[in-house]
MDTraj code that builds the backbone (N, CA, C; nanometers):
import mdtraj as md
import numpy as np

residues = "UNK UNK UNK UNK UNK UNK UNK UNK UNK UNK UNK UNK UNK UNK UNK UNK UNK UNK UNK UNK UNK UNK UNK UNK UNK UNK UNK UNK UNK UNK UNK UNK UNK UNK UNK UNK UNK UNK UNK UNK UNK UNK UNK UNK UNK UNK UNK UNK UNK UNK UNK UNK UNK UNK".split()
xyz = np.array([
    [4.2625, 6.8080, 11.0907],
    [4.1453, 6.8561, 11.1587],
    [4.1257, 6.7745, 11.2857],
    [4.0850, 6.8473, 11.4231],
    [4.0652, 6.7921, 11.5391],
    [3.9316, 6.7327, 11.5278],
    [3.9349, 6.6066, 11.5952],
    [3.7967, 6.5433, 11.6340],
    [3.6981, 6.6512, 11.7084],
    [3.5618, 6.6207, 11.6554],
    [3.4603, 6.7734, 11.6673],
    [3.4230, 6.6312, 11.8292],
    [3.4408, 6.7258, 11.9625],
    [3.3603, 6.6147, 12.0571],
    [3.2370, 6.7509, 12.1101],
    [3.2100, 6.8070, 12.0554],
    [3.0900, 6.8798, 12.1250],
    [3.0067, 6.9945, 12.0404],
    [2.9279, 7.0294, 12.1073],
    [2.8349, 7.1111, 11.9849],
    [2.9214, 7.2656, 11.9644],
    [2.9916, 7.2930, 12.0633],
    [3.0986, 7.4148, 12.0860],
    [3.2139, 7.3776, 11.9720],
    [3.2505, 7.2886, 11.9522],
    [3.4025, 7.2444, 11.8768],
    [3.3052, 7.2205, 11.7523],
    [3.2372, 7.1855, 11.7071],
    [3.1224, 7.1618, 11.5796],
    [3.1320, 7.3522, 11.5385],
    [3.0711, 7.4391, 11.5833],
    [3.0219, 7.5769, 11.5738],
    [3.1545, 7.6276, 11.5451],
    [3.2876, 7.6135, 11.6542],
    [3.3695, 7.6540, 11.5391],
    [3.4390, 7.6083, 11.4733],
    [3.4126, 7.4880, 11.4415],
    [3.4966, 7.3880, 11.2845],
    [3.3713, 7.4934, 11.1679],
    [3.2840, 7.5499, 11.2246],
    [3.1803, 7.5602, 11.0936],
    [3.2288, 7.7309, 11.0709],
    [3.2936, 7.8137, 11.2125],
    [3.2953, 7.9409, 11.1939],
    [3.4424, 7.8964, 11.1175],
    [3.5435, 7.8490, 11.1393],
    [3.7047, 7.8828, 11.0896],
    [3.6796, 7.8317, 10.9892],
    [3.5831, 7.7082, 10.8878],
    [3.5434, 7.6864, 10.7586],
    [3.4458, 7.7195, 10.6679],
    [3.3914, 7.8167, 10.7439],
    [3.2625, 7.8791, 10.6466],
    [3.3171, 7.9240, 10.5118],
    [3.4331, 7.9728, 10.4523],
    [3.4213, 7.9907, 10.3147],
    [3.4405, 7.8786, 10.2326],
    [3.5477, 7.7283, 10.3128],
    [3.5411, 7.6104, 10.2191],
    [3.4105, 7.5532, 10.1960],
    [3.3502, 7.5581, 10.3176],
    [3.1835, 7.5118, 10.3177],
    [3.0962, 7.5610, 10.2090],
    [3.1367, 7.6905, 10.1831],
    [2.9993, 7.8132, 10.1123],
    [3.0952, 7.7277, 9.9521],
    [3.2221, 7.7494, 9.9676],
    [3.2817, 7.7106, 9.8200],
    [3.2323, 7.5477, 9.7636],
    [3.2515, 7.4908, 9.8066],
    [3.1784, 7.3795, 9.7567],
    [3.0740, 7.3075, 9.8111],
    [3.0014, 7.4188, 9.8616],
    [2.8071, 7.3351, 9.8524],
    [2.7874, 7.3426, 9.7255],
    [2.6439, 7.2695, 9.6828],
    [2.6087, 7.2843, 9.5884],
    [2.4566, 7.3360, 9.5976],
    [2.3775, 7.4236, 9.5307],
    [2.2541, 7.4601, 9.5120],
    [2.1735, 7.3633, 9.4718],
    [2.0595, 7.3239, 9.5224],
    [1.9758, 7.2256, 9.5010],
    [1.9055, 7.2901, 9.3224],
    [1.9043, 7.3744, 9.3035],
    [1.8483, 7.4482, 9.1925],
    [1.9692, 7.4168, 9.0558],
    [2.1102, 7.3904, 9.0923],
    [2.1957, 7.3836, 9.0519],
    [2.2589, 7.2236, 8.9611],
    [2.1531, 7.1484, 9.0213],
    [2.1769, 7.0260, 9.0189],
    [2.0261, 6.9738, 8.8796],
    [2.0431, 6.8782, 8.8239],
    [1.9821, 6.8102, 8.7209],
    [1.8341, 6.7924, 8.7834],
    [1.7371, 6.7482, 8.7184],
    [1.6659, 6.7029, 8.7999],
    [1.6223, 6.5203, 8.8214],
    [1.7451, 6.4415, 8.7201],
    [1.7786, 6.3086, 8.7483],
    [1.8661, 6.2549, 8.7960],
    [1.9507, 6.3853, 8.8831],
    [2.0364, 6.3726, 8.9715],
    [1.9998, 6.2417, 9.0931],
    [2.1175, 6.1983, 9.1039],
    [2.0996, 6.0562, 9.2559],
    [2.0687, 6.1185, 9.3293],
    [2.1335, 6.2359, 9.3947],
    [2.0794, 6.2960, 9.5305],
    [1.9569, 6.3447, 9.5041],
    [1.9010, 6.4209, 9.4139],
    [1.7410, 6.4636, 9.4138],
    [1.6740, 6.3326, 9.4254],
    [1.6806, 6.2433, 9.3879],
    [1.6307, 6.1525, 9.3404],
    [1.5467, 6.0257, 9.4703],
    [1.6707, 6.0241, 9.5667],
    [1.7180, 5.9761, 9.6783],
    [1.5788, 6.0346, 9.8059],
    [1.4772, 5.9255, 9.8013],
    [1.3718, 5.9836, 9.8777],
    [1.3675, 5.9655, 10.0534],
    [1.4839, 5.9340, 10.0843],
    [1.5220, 5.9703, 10.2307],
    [1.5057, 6.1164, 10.2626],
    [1.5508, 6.1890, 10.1427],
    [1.5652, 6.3227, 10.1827],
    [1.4480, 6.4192, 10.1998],
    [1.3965, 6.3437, 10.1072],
    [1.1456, 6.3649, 10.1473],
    [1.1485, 6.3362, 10.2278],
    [1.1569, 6.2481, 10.3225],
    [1.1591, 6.1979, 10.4641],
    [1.1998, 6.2805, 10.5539],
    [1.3024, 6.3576, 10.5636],
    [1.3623, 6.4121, 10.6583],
    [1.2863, 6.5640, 10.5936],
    [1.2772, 6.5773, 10.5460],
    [1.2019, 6.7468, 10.4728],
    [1.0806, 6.7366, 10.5729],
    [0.9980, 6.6153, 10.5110],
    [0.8430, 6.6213, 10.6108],
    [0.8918, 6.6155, 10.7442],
    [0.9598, 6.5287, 10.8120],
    [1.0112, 6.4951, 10.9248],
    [1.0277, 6.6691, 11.0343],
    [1.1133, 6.6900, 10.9728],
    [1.1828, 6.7966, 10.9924],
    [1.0896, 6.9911, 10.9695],
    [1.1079, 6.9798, 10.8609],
    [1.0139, 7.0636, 10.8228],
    [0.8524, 7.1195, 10.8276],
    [0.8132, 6.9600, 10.8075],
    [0.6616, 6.9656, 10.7976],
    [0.5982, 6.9220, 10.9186],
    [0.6811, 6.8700, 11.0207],
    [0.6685, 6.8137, 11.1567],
    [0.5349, 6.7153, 11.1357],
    [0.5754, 6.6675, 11.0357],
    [0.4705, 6.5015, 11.0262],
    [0.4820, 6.4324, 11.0600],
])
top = md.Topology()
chain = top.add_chain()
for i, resn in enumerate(residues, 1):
    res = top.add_residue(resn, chain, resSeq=i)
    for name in ("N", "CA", "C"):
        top.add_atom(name, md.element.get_by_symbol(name[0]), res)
traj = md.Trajectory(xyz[None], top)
């Protein structure tokens, strides 16, 4: 894989890999709920951050 140097080379590393991408994400619904990553409250951070524009 080529080094991504721009938001153009990013868009299509994401268009020529969208089915490895879709194949192993995982569903947040999918996951435990004492899972590390749920668990992991950086990711509250960036939700409000991001989301809730707090």
């Amino acid at each position: 894989m080529s080094e991504i140097r721009s938001v153009q080379n990013y868009k299509d590393f994401l268009k020529d890999n969208r089915e490895l991408l879709h194949k192993n994400a995982v569903r947040i619904e999918d996951l435990s709920p004492d899972d590390d990553w749920i668990l992991d409250e950086e990711w509250d951070r960036i939700y409000e951050q991001e989301f809730l524009n707090i």
